[in-house]
Structure formats: structure tokens, C-alpha cells
C-alpha positions as CSV (number, residue, x, y, z in Angstrom):
1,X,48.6,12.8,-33.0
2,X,46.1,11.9,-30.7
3,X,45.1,8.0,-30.5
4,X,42.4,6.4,-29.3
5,X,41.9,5.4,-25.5
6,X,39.6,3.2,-23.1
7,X,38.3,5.2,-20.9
8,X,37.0,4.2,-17.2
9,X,35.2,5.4,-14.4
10,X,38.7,6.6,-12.6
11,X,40.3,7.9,-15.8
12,X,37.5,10.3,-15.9
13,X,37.8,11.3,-11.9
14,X,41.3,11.9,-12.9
15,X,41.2,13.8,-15.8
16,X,38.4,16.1,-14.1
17,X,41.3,17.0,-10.7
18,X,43.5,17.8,-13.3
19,X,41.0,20.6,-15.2
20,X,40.1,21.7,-11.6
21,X,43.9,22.0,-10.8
22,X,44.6,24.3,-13.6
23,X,41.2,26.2,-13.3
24,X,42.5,27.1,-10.2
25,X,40.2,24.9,-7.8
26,X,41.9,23.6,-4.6
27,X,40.9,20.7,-2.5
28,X,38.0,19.5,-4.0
29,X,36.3,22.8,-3.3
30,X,35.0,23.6,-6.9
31,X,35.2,26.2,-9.0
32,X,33.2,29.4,-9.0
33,X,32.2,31.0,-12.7
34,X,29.7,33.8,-13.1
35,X,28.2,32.6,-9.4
36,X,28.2,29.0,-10.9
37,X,30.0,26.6,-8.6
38,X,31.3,24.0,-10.8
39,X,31.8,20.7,-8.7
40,X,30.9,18.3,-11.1
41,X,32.5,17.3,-14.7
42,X,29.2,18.0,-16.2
43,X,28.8,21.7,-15.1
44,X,31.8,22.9,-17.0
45,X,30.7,25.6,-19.6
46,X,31.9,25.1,-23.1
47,X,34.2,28.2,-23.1
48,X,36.0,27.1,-20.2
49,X,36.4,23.5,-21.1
50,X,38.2,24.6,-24.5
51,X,40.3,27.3,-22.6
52,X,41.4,24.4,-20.1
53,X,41.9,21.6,-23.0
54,X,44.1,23.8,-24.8
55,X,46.4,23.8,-21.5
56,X,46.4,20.5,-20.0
57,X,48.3,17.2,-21.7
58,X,47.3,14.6,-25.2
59,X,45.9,12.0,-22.5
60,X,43.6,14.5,-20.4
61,X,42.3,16.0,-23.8
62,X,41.3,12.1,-24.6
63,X,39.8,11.5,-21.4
64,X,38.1,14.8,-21.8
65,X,36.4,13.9,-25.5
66,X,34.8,10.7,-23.3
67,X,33.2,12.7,-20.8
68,X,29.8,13.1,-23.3
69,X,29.0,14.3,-26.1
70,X,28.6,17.3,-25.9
71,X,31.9,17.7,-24.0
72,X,33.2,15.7,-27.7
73,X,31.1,17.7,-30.0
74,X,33.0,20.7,-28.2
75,X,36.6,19.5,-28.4
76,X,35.8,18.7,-32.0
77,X,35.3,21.8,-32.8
78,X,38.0,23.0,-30.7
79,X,40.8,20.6,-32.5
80,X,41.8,23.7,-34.9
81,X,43.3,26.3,-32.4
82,X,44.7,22.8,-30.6
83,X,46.3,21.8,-34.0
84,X,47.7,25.4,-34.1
85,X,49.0,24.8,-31.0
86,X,51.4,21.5,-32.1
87,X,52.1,23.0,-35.3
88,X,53.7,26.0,-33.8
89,X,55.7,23.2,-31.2
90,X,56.7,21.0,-34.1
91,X,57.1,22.9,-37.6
92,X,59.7,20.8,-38.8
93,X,58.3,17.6,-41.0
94,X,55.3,18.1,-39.3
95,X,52.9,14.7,-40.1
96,X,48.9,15.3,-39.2
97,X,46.4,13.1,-39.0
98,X,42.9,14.0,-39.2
99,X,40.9,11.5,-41.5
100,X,37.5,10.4,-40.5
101,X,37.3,13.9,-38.7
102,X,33.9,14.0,-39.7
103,X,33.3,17.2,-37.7
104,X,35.6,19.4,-39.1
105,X,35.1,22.0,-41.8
106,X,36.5,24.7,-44.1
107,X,37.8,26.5,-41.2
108,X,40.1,24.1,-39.8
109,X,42.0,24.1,-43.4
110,X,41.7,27.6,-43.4
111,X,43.1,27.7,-40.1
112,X,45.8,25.3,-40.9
113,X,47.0,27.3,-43.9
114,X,48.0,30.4,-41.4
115,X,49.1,28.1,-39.0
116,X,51.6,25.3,-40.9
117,X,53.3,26.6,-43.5
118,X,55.6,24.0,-43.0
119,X,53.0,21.0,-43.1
120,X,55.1,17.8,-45.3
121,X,52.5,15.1,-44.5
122,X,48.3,15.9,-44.1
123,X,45.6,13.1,-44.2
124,X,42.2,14.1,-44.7
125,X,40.8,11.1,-46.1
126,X,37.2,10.6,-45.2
127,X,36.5,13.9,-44.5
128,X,33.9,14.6,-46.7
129,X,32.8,18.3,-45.3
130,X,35.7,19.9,-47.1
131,X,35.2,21.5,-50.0
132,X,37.5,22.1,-53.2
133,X,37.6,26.1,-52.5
134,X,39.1,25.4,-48.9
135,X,41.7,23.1,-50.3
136,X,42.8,25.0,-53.3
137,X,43.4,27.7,-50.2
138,X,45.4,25.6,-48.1
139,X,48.2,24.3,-51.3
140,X,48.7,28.1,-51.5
141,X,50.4,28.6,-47.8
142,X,51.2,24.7,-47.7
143,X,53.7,24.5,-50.4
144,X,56.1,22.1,-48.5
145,X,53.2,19.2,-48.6
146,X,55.0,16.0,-50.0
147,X,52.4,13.6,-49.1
148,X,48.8,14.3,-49.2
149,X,45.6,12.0,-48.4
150,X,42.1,13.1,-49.2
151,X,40.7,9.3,-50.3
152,X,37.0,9.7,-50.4
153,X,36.8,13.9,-49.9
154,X,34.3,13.7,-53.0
155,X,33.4,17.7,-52.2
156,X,37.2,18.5,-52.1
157,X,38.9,16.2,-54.9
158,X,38.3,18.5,-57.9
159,X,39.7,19.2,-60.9
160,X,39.8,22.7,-59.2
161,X,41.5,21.5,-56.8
162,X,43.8,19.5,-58.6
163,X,44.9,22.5,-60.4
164,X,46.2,24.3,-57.7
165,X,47.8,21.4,-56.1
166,X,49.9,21.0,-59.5
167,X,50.2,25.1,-59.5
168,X,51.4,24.8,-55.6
169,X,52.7,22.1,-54.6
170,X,55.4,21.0,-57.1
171,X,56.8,18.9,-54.3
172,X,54.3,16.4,-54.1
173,X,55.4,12.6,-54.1
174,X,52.1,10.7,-53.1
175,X,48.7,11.6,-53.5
176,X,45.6,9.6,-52.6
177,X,42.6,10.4,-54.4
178,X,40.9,6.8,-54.1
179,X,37.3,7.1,-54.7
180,X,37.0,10.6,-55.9
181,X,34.7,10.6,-58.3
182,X,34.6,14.3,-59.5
183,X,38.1,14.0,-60.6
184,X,39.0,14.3,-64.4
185,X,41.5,14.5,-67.0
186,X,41.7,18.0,-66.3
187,X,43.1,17.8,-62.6
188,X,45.0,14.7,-63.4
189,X,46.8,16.8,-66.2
190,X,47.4,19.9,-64.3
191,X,48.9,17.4,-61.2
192,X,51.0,15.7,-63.7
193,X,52.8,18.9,-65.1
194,X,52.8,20.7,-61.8
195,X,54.4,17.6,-60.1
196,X,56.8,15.7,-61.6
197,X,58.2,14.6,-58.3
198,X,55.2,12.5,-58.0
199,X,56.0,8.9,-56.8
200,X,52.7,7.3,-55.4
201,X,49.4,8.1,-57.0
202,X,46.1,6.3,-56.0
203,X,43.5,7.1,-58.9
204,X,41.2,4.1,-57.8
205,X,37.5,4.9,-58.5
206,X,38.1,8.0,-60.6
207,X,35.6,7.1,-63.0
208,X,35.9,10.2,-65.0
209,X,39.8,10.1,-65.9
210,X,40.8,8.4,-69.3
211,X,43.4,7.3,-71.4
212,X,45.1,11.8,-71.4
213,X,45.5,11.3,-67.4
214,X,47.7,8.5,-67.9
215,X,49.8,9.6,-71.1
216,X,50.6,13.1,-69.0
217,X,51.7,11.1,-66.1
218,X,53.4,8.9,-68.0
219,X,55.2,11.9,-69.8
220,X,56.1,14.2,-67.0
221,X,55.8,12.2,-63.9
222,X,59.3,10.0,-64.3
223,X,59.8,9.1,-60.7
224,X,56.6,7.4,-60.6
225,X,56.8,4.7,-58.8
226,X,53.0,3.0,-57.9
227,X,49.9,3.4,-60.1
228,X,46.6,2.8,-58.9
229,X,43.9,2.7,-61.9
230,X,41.3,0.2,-59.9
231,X,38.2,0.6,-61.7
232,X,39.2,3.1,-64.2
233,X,36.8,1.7,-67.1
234,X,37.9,4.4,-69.4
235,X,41.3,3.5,-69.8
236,X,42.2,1.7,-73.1
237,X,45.4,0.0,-74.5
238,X,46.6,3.4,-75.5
239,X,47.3,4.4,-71.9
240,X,49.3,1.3,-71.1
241,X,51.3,1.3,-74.5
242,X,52.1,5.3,-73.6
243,X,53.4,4.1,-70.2
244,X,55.8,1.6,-71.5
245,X,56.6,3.8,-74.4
246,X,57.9,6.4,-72.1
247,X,59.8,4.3,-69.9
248,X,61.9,3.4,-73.2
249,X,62.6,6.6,-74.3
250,X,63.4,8.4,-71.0
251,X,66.1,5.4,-70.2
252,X,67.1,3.6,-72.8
253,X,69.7,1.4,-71.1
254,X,67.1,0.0,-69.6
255,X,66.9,-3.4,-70.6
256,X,70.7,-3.1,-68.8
257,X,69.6,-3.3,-65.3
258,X,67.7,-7.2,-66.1
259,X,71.6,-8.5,-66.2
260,X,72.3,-7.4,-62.3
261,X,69.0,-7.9,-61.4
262,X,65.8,-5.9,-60.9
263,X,65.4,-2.5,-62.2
264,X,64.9,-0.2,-59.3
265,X,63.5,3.0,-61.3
266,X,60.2,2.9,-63.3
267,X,57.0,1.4,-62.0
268,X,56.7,-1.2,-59.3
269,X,53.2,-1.4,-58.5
270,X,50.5,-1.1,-60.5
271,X,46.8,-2.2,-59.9
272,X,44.6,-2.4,-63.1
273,X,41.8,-3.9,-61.8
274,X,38.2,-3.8,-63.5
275,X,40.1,-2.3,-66.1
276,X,38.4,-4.5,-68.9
277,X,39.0,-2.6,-72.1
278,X,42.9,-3.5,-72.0
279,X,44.2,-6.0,-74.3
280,X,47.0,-9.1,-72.9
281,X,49.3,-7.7,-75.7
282,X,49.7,-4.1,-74.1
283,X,49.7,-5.7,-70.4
284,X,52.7,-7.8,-71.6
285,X,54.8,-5.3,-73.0
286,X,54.6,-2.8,-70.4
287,X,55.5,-6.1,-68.0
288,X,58.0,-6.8,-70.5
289,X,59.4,-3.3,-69.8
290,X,58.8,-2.8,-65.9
291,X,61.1,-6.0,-64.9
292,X,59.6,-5.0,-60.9
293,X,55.8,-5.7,-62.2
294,X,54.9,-9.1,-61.0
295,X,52.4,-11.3,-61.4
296,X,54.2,-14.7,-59.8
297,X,52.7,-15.7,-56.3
298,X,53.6,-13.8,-53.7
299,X,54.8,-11.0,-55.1
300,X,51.8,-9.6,-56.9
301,X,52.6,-5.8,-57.9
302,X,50.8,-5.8,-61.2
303,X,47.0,-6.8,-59.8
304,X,44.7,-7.2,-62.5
305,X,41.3,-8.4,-60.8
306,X,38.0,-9.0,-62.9
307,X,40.2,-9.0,-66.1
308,X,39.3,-12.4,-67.1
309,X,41.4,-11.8,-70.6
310,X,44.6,-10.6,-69.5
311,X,44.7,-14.1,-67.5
312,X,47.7,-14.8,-70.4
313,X,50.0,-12.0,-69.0
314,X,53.1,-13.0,-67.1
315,X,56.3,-11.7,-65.5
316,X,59.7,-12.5,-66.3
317,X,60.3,-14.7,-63.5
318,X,57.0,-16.7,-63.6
319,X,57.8,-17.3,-67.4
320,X,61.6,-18.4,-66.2
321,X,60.1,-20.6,-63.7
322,X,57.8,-21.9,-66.3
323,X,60.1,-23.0,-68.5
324,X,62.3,-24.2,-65.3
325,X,59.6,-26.6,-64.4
326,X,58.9,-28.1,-68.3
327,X,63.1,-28.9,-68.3
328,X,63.1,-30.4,-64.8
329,X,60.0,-32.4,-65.9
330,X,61.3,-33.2,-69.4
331,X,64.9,-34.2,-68.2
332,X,63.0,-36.5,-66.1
333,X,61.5,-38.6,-68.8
């Protein structure tokens, strides 16, 4: 994708000879349009500068967004038939980028629907112009998406949504809904049982979900490998116990893999953060039963921030080295 660039007085110079070159001026002579000589950067209409963009190379496009605004407001609205363009060059595993794109709207999913079927990776997040109706659109052409971002897309995170994400795209493994604060149990239930691939899900800020979001995932999503409830006030001891409950029933050998060493299925991250209603004795046992939670230094994968009571809850290893500590100082006396 296209990165960010300094731009300078002769990086501009530059990147104007080249749109000259390929609007056919020679020489320096200019460019003549509807009896408009154009021999300054500034005089370029807006339907040529998007017809020329669309020709020329990633680094003259950047140097063209710098020229002003208006030249940026254009390209912006441009970017669609441009991300056309590199979808059509590059269908395979195709990874886009366009979060903070604050500019673009409904049509650029709409347009990316027709134009990359094939799309595997899409970030979104922060584009807040979206809305839920264009997204449900784009999972019905996008079916190959494996790893979607749309952190703080309030308009486009819906349960709607959610829905025909889990109806589409059953070969989702991350999601990112951080901070989306119209999602429910509803969408969090249809995504669980319409993608059980799912490995990475960020729920932080969700507000609405409760203790039925997690039981689902914890039922159908077996792969699931990193949790993130931050702030998810509504979620009670029932959620946690469902979590560990499910882990023991879907692989009972389980407690096998502590022998050789840590268990590389099952969760391995898992923030529950502001999460105050849960209890130390349901923390523990689904500790007890993800051996690759931790809570030792350095290696913090269960995070549990603002939950002053579950300051009692401890790994396996920071218990062994515990216990390490009181022989060493024991043998000592």
C-alpha cells in the first residue's frame, strides 16, 4: 500500500514533469485543455489529475496528494478505481490497508466488492463513514476474507453486520471489533457459529455483549486462540467457567501436554480488563486449564487491569517459582 512521504520543493517539480510527460506535454511547453494552457501544477483540472494518477507510479501519486488539498481531497476520492486497479495486478492474498481513510465511503466497499473477490486481509479500522449495509454487501462477494479490521467503525460494526460476516465469511480467523459499541450478543453469536475458524477476536469496548457471546465462542470457536474482553462489564463468572468447561470437554488429554511442556492449542491471550464482576475462583480454573495464560512477569497473556480482587490469581509457573523461592529460602535456614 501506499506509505507516507516527506515531500519537498523538488519532489513536487518532479512529480509535476512526470504528469506533464504522460499528458503529452513536451519541453516545458505546457499542456493545452479546452483552450486552458496548463503550465503550472495548480491549473490541472480535477478530471485530468485522476486520469493521470491512475497512470503514473505509488511515489508520484504521493507526491501528487501533497500538492494541496484540493489536489488530496481529489485523490481521495479517486483511491477506489486506484484500488481496483492493484486488486486486478495482485488478486492473490491480496492485504489492503485503508484505516483512518476518513474520506472514503459506501462506495469504495461497494466498489471493492466487484473488484476483489479474492480480498484475504482488509483494514478499515477508523473509518467511521461506513455503514453496516455497505459492509454486509462487501462479505457477500469477499468470502475469502481471513482477517478483517474495522476497530472503531461504530456505523459499520453491527449486529447486522455481524450476521452476514458469520453467514459469509466462514473463513474468518481474526476479527477486530475494538471499541464497537453497537455490537451485541446477537452478532457475536451469529460470528461464532458462522466461523469456527476464528482464532483472534478483539471484543474490547463492546459494552453490549454478555456472558451468551462468550459461551458461543467458547462452544463453536475451538481454534480460538486470543480473547479480548477489555471492558466488557457484563461478563460474569459464567462466561469464564464456560470457557474452561469447554476446553475440557473438546480435549480431554489435555492436562497431557503440562508433562512436555506448554499446551500449544486453546487460549493464549486473553485480556479481562475492567472486567470486575469475575470472581479469583473462576480466573484460576480457567488458568488452571490454559497452561499458556500467564500472569508471571514478562510474560503477561492473561491481563487483568482494574480487577483489584482477582490480585490472588496465578499461573503455573509463577506458583512453581513461588514455592521455588520458600525451599531455597527455607533450605537456607
Amino acid at each position: 500500500m501506499i506509505g507516507e512521504a516527506k515531500l519537498g520543493s523538488e519532489d513536487l517539480s518532479l512529480g509535476f514533469k512526470k504528469l506533464m510527460m504522460v499528458a503529452g506535454g513536451k519541453n516545458g511547453e505546457g499542456v493545452k485543455m479546452e483552450g486552458v494552457v496548463i503550465t503550472k501544477w495548480k491549473d490541472i483540472p480535477m478530471e485530468l489529475l485522476l486520469r493521470i494518477v491512475s497512470l503514473v507510479d505509488d511515489r508520484t501519486v504521493i507526491v501528487a496528494s501533497g500538492v494541496c488539498c484540493g489536489w488530496r481531497d481529489a485523490i481521495c476520492l479517486g483511491l477506489t478505481q486506484l484500488c481496483l486497479s492493484w486488486c486486478r495486478k495482485n488478486m492473490n492474498n491480496l492485504d489492503l490497508d485503508l484505516s483512518k481513510s476518513f474520506k472514503l465511503g459506501d462506495r469504495s466497499l461497494y466498489a471493492l466488492a466487484h473488484g476483489c473477490p479474492n480480498l484475504t486481509k482488509l483494514n478499515i479500522s477508523g473509518c467511521a463513514s461506513f455503514s453496516d449495509e455497505a459492509l454486509e454487501y462487501l462479505t457477500k462477494f469477499c468470502r475469502k476474507l481471513k482477517i478483517l479490521n474495522i476497530c472503531g467503525c461504530v456505523k459499520a460494526a453491527t449486529d447486522r453486520a455481524l450476521q452476514a460476516i458469520g453467514q459469509n465469511c466462514n473463513m474468518l480467523q481474526s476479527l477486530n471489533l475494538g471499541w464497537c459499541d453497537n455490537v451485541g450478543d446477537l452478532g457475536v453469536m451469529s460470528l461464532a457459529y458462522g466461523c469456527p475458524d476464528l482464532r483472534y477476536l478483539d471484543l474490547c469496548g463492546c459494552v453490549r455483549i454478555t456472558d451468551d457471546s462468550v459461551i458461543a465462542l467458547a462452544n463453536k470457536c475451538l481454534h480460538l486462540r486470543s480473547l479480548d474482553l477489555y471492558y466488557c462489564r457484563n461478563i460474569t463468572d459464567r462466561a469464564i467457567y464456560s470457557l474452561a468447561h469447554s476446553r475440557v470437554k473438546n480435549k480431554p488429554s489435555m492436562w497431557q501436554s503440562m508433562k512436555g511442556g506448554y499446551d500449544e492449542e486453546g487460549l493464549r491471550s486473553l485480556n479481562i480488563s475492567q472486567c470486575t464482576a469475575l470472581t479469583p475462583s473462576a480466573v484460576q480454573a480457567l488458568c488452571d486449564t490454559f497452561p499458556a495464560l500467564h500472569t508471571c512477569s514478562g510474560r503477561h497473556s492473561l491481563v487483568m487491569s482494574g480487577c483489584l480482587n482477582l490480585t490472588s490469581v496465578h499461573c503455573a509457573c509463577a506458583v512453581n517459582a513461588h514455592r521455588t523461592l520458600n525451599s531455597v529460602l527455607h533450605k537456607a535456614h
